[in-house]
C-alpha positions in Angstrom: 0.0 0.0 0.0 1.5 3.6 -1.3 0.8 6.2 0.3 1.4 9.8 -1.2 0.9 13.0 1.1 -0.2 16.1 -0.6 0.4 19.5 1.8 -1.4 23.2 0.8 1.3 25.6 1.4 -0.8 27.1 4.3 -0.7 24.1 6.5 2.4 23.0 8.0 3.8 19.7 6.2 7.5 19.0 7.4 9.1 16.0 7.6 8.0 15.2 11.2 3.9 15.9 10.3 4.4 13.9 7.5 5.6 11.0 9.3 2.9 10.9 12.0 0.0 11.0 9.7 1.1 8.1 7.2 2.4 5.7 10.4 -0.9 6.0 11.6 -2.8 5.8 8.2 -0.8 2.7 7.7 -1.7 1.3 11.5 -5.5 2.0 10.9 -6.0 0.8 7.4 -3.3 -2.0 7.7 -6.4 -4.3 8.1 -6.8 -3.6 4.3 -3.9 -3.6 3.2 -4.5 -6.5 0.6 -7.5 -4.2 -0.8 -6.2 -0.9 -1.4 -3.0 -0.2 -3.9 -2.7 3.9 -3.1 -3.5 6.1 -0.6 -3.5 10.0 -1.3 -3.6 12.2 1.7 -4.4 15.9 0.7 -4.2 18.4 3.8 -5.6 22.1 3.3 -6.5 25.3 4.8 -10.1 25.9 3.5 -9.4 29.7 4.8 -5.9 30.5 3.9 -4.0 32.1 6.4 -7.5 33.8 8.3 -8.6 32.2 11.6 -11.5 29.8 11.5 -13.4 27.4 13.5 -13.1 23.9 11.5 -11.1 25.1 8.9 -8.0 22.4 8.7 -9.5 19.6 6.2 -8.2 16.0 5.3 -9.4 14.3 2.1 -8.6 10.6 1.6 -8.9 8.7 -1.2 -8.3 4.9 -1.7 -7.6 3.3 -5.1 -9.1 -0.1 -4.7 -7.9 -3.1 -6.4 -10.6 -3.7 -9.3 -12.4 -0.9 -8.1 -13.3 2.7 -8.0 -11.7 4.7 -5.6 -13.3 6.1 -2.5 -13.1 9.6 -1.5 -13.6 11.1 2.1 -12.9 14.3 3.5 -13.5 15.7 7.4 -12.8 19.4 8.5 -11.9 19.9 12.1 -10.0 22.8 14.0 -6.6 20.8 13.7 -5.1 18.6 11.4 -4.7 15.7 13.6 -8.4 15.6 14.2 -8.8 16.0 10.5 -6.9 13.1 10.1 -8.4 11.1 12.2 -12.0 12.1 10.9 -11.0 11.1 7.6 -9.5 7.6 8.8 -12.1 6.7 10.9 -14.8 7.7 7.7 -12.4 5.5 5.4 -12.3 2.7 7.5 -16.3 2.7 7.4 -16.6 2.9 3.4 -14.4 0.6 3.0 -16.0 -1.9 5.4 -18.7 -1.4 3.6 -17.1 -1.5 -0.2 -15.8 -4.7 0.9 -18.4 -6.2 2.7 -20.8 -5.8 -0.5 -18.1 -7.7 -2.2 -17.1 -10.3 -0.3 -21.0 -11.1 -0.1 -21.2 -10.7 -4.1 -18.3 -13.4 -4.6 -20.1 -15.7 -1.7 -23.1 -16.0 -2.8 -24.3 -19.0 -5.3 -25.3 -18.5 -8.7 -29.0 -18.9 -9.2 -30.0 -21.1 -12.9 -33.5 -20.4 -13.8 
């Protein structure tokens, strides 16, 4: 699983930030792992450099194996709880992407 990391110039993206975010993208989504070939993590500042109350955003996207990718994005007052938004939204789509087909591939083929 890539991950690519994708920082606005408004929001702080060293080295260290970096880091943090994709070790713990990689510990939350490890689960599936086998699913997903690329992550892209896009950090911004939906206000620029003005004050703002939920203004830090993190949008996800997936690129599934087979599949189209899925998209999520959460806005918060820092990044790390943007991040986290956006994990914990991914997590749940992708439950749910894969659920649908794991069910799809398990179910028997009806002949009329």
């Amino acid at each position: 699983m890539k991950i690519q990391s994708n920082t606005a110039k408004t929001v702080n993206g060293d080295k260290k930030s970096q880091s943090f975010f994709i070790s713990r993208i990689v510990e939350e989504l490890n689960l599936y792992q086998s699913y997903i070939t690329r992550i892209e993590v896009h950090l911004s500042d939906e206000n620029g450099k003005k004050e703002g109350e939920n203004d830090l955003r993190c949008l996800l996207e997936a690129r599934l194996k087979d599949r189209q990718p899925l998209a999520v994005s959460s806005q918060a007052d820092t990044i790390e709880l943007a991040v986290s938004g956006a994990i914990d939204m991914l997590k749940t789509a992708l439950e749910t992407t894969i659920g649908r087909m794991q069910n799809h591939h398990s179910q028997p083929s009806q002949n009329l």
